[in-house]
C-alpha positions as CSV (number, residue, x, y, z in Angstrom):
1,X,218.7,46.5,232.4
2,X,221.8,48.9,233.0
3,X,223.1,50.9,229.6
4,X,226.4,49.9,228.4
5,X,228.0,53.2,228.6
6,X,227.3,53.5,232.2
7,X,228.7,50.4,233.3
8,X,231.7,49.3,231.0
9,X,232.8,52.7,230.2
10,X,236.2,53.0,231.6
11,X,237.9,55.7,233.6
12,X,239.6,58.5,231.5
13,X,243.0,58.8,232.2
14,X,243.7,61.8,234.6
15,X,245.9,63.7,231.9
16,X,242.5,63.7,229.7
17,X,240.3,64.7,232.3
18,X,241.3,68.2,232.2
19,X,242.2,70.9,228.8
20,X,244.5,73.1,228.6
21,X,242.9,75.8,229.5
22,X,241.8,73.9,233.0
23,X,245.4,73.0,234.2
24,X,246.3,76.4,233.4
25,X,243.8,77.5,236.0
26,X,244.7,75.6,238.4
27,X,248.8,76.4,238.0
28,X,247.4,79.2,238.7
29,X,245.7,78.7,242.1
30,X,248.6,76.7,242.8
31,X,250.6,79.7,242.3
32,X,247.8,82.1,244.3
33,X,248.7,79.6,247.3
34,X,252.5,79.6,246.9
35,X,252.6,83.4,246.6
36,X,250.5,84.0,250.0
37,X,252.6,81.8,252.0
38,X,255.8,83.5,250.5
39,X,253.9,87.2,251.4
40,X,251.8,86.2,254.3
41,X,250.0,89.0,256.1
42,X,246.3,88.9,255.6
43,X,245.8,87.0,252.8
44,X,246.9,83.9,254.7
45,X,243.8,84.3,256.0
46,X,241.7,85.0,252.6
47,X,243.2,81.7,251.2
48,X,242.5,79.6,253.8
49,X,239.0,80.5,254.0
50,X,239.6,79.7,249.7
51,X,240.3,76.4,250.8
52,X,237.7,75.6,253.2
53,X,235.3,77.0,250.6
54,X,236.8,75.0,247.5
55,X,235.9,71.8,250.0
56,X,232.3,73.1,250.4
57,X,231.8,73.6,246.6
58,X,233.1,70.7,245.6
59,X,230.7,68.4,247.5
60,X,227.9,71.2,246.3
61,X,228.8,70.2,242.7
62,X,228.2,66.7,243.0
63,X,224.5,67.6,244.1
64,X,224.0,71.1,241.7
65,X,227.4,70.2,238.8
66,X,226.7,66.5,238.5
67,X,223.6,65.6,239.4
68,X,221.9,68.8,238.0
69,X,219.4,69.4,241.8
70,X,218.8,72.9,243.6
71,X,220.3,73.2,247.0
72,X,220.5,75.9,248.5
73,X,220.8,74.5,252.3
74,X,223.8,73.2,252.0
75,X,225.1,75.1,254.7
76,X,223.1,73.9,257.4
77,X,225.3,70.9,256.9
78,X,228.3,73.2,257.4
79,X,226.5,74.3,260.3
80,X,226.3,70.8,261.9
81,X,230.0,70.6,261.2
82,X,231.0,73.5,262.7
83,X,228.7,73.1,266.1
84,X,230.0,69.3,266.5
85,X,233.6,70.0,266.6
86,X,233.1,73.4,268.5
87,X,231.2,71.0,271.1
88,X,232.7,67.7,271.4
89,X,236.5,69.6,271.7
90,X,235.5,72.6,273.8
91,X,232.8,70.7,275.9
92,X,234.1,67.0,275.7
93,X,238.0,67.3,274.9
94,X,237.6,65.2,272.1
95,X,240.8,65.6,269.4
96,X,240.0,67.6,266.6
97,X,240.2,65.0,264.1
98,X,237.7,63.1,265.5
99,X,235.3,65.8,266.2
100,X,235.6,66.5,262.6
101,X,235.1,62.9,261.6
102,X,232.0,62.1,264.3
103,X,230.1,65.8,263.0
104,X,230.9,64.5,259.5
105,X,228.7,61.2,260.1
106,X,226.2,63.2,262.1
107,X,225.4,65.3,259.4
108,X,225.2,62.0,256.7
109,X,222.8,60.7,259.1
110,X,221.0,63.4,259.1
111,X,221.0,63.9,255.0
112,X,219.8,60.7,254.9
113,X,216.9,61.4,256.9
114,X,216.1,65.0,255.6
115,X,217.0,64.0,252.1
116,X,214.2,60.7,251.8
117,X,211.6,63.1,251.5
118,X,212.9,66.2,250.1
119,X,213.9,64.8,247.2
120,X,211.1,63.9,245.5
121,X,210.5,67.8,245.2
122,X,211.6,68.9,241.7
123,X,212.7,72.1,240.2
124,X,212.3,75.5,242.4
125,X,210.2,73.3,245.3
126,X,213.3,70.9,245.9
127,X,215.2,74.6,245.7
128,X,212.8,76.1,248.7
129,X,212.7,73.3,250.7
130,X,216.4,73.3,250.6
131,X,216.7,76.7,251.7
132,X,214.0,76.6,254.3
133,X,216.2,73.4,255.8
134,X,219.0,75.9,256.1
135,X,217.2,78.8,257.2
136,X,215.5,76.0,260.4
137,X,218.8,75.0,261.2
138,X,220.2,79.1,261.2
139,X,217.6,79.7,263.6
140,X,218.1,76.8,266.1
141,X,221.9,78.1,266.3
142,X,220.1,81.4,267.7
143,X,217.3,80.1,269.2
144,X,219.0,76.8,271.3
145,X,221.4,78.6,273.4
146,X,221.7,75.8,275.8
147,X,224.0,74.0,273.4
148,X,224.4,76.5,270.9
149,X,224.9,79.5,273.3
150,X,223.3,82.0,270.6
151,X,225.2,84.9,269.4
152,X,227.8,84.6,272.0
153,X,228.9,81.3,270.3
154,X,231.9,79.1,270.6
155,X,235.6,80.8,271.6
156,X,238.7,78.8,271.9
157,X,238.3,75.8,269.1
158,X,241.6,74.3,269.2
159,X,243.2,74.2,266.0
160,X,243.3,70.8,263.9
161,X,246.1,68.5,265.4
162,X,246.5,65.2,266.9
163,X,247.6,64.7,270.6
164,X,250.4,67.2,271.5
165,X,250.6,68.1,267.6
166,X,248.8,71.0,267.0
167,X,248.9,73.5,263.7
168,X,249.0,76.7,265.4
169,X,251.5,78.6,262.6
170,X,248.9,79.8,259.8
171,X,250.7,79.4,257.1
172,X,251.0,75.6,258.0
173,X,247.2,75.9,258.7
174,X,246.9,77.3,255.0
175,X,249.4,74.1,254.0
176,X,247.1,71.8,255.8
177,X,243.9,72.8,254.1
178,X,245.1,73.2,250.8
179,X,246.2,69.5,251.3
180,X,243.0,68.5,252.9
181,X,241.3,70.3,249.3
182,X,244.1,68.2,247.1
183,X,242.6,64.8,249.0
184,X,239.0,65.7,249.2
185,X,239.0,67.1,245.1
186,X,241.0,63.4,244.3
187,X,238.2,61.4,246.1
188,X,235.5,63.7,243.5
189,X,237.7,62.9,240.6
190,X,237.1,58.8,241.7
191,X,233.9,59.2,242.7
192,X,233.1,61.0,239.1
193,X,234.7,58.4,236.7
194,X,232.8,55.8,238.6
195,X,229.7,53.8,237.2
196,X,228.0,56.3,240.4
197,X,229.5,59.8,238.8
198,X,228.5,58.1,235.2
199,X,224.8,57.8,236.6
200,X,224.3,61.4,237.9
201,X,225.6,62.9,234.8
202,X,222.9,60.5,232.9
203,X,220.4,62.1,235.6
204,X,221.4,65.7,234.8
205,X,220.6,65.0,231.1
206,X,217.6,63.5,231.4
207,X,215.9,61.4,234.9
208,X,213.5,58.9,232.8
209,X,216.2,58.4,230.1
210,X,218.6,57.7,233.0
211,X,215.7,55.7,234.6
212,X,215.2,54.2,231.4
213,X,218.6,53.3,231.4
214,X,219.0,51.2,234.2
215,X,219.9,54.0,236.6
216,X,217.9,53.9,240.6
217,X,217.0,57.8,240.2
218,X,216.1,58.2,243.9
219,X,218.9,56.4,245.6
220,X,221.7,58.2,243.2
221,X,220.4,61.5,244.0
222,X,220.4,60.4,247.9
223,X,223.8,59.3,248.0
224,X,224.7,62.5,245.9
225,X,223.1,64.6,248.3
226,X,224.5,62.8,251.2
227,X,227.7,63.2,249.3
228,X,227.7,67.3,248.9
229,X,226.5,67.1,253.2
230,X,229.8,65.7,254.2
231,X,231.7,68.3,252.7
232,X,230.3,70.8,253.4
233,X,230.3,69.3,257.0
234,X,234.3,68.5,256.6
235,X,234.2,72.3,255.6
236,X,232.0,73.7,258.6
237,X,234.3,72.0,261.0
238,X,237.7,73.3,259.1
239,X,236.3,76.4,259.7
240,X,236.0,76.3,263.5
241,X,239.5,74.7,263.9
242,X,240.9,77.2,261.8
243,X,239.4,80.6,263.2
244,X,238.8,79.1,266.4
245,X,235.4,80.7,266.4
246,X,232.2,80.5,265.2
247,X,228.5,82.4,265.7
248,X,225.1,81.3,264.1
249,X,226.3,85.0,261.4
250,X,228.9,81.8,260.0
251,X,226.8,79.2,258.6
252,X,223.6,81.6,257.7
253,X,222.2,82.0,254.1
254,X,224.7,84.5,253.6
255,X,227.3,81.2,253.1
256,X,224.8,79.5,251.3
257,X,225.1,82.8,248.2
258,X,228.8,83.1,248.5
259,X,229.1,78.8,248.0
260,X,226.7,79.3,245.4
261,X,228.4,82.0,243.9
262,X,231.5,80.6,243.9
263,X,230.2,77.3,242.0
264,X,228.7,78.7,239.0
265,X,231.4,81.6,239.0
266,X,233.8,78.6,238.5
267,X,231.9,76.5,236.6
268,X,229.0,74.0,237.8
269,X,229.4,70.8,236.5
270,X,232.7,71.1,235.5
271,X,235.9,69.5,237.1
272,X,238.2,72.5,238.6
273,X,235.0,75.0,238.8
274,X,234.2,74.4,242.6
275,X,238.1,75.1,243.4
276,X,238.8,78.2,240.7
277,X,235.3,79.9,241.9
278,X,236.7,79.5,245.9
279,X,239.7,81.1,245.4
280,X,238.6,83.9,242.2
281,X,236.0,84.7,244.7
282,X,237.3,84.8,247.7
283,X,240.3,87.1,246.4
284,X,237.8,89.7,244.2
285,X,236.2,90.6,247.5
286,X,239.6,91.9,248.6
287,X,239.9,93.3,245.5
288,X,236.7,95.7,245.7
289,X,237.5,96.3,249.3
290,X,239.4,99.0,248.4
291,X,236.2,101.1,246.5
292,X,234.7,101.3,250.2
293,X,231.2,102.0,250.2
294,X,230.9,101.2,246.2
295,X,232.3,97.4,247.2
296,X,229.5,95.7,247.1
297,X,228.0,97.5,243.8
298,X,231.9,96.5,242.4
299,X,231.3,93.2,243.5
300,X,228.1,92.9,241.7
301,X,229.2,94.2,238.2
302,X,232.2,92.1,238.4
303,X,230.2,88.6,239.2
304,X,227.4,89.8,236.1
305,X,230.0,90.3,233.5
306,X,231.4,87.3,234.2
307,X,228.0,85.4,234.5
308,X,227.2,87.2,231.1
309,X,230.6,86.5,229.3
310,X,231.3,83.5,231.2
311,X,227.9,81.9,231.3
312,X,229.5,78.0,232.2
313,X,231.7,79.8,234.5
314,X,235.8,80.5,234.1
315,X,236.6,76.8,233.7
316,X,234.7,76.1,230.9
317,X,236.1,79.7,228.6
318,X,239.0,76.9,227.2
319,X,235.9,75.2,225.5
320,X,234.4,78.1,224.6
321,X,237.6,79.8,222.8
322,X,238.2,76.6,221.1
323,X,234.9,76.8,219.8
324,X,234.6,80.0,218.3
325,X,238.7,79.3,217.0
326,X,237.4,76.4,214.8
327,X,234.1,77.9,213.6
C-alpha cells in the first residue's frame, strides 16, 4: 500500500517552491558572485571554494535536511573524489571530466557497500559510525603513501577542461562552478518534488508512519545516502581541479564541521540553506580574519547568535517573521 499524498501529489511549481524571503537570499548570493568577479583579487578564490562547498551541502542535505540521518563522514566521500581525479589525471592522463565522473561512481559504489550496514544504526550510533568512516578514510590518505603519497600529496591537477580547452582564468573557474552549483541544486529541486524526495520527508517525520505508509525505509535512506556521496565526491574532485592541490589536511574532519556548519547555518532541510550557509560562511571567516588572534572566538559568537536567533538557519527567518507578523 503506498499513501496517496506520496504518490499522486504533484510537483509545486518552481515560483512556489521558494518565499520571498528565500529568493531574496539568493539575489543576493547571486549578487555576492557578480560583485567578486567585477572586484577579483582574493575573494575569487573565497567564492569558489563557496561553490564547491554549496555542491557538498547540498548532497549533505538530502541525507541530514530531507531524510532527517547523522552524517558526519561525508567527507571521506570528498576525499575519494578528490584522490581519483588527482590520480587518474596526474598518473593516467585521464581528462578531467572523466576523472571527475569515474571518482564520482567509485565513491557510489562504495556508499553502497559502506551504507548496507551502517544504516541500520539510528540516532548518535549512525552519527559515530559516520564519523569514524571519515576519520578511517583521513588516515589511509596519510598512512597509504604509495598511492596517496602522505602529506606530500598531489601538485599539478590540471584545471577542469576538455581536450585542449582548459579553464585556467579564475574568474571563469568561479563562472564554471557557480554553473556546475546552478545544475547540481536544479537536479535537488527534481529529485525533491519527486515521489523519492516525497518519501524522505515522510521518513524525517516519522520512519514507521513512512513505513506504514507504503514507504521501503531502508532502500530510500540508501539511495539518499548514496545521493549526498556523489556530491560531495563531484565536490572533492572540483576542489583538486580548481586549486590544483590537495593533502590528506583537505578532506579531514575539519571539512566535515565547516559542511556541517554551513548546512544548519543555512538551514537543514530547507531548499536554498545548503547554498546561503556556503557562501555566508565561507565569506564571515574573511570577515573575522581581520580580529587576528580573536578570529576564531569571533567566529564562534557569530555562528551561536545565529544558531540561537536563527535556530532553522537564515533561510527559514522569512517563515519565522511572517509568523510572529500575523500573531
Amino acid at each position: 500500500m503506498t499513501s496517496p499524498a506520496i504518490t499522486s501529489a504533484k510537483p509545486a511549481k518552481f515560483a512556489s517552491r521558494f518565499d520571498r524571503f528565500q529568493v531574496g537570499l539568493l539575489g543576493l548570493a547571486a549578487l555576492a558572485v557578480a560583485g567578486t568577479l567585477v572586484y577579483g583579487g582574493y575573494l575569487l578564490t573565497v567564492m569558489q571554494l563557496a561553490m564547491i562547498y554549496g555542491v557538498f551541502c547540498i548532497g549533505l542535505n538530502f541525507f541530514m535536511g530531507y531524510t532527517g540521518q547523522a552524517s558526519f563522514g561525508q567527507n571521506a566521500f570528498a576525499c575519494i573524489g578528490g584522490y581519483g581525479s588527482a590520480i587518474l589525471c596526474v598518473q593516467y592522463g585521464w581528462e578531467p571530466i572523466l576523472a571527475l565522473v569515474a571518482s564520482m561512481a567509485i565513491a557510489g559504489v562504495f556508499a553502497l557497500i559502506i551504507g548496507y550496514p551502517t544504516l541500520r544504526l539510528r540516532g548518535h550510533y549512525l552519527a559515530m559510525a559516520t564519523f569514524s568512516l571519515g576519520l578511517i578514510t583521513y588516515d589511509i590518505t596519510i598512512q597509504w603513501t604509495a598511492v596517496t603519497q602522505g602529506y606530500m600529496g598531489y601538485a599539478g591537477i590540471p584545471p577542469l577542461g576538455i581536450g585542449s580547452f582548459t579553464i585556467d582564468s579564475e574568474r571563469w573557474k568561479l563562472v564554471a562552478l557557480a554553473l556546475l552549483l546552478g545544475f547540481g541544486f536544479w537536479l535537488s529541486l527534481r529529485m525533491r518534488d519527486s515521489r523519492f524526495g516525497r518519501g524522505l520527508r515522510a521518513i524525517s517525520g516519522s520512519e514507521n508512519g513512512a513505513a506504514a505508509l507504503g514507504v521501503r525505509v531502508p532502500r530510500f535512506k540508501l539511495i539518499a545516502f548514496i545521493i549526498a556521496a556523489l556530491y560531495a565526491s563531484a565536490a572533492g574532485s572540483l576542489f583538486a581541479h580548481t586549486v590544483g592541490f590537495i593533502s590528506p589536511e583537505v578532506y579531514g574532519p575539519q571539512m566535515a564541521v565547516m559542511t556541517f556548519t554551513m548546512l544548519f547555518v543555512g538551514g537543514v532541510g530547507t531548499i536554498v540553506g545548503p547554498i546561503i550557509g556556503a557562501v555566508v560562511t565561507s565569506l564571515l571567516q574573511e570577515v573575522v580574519r581581520g580580529s587576528g588572534h580573536f578570529q576564531d572566538i569571533a567566529y564562534a559568537v557569530v555562528l551561536l547568535a545565529t544558531l540561537i536567533y536563527a535556530p532553522k538557519g537564515l533561510s527559514a527567518l522569512g517563515a519565522l517573521f511572517r509568523r510572529k507578523k500575523e500573531a
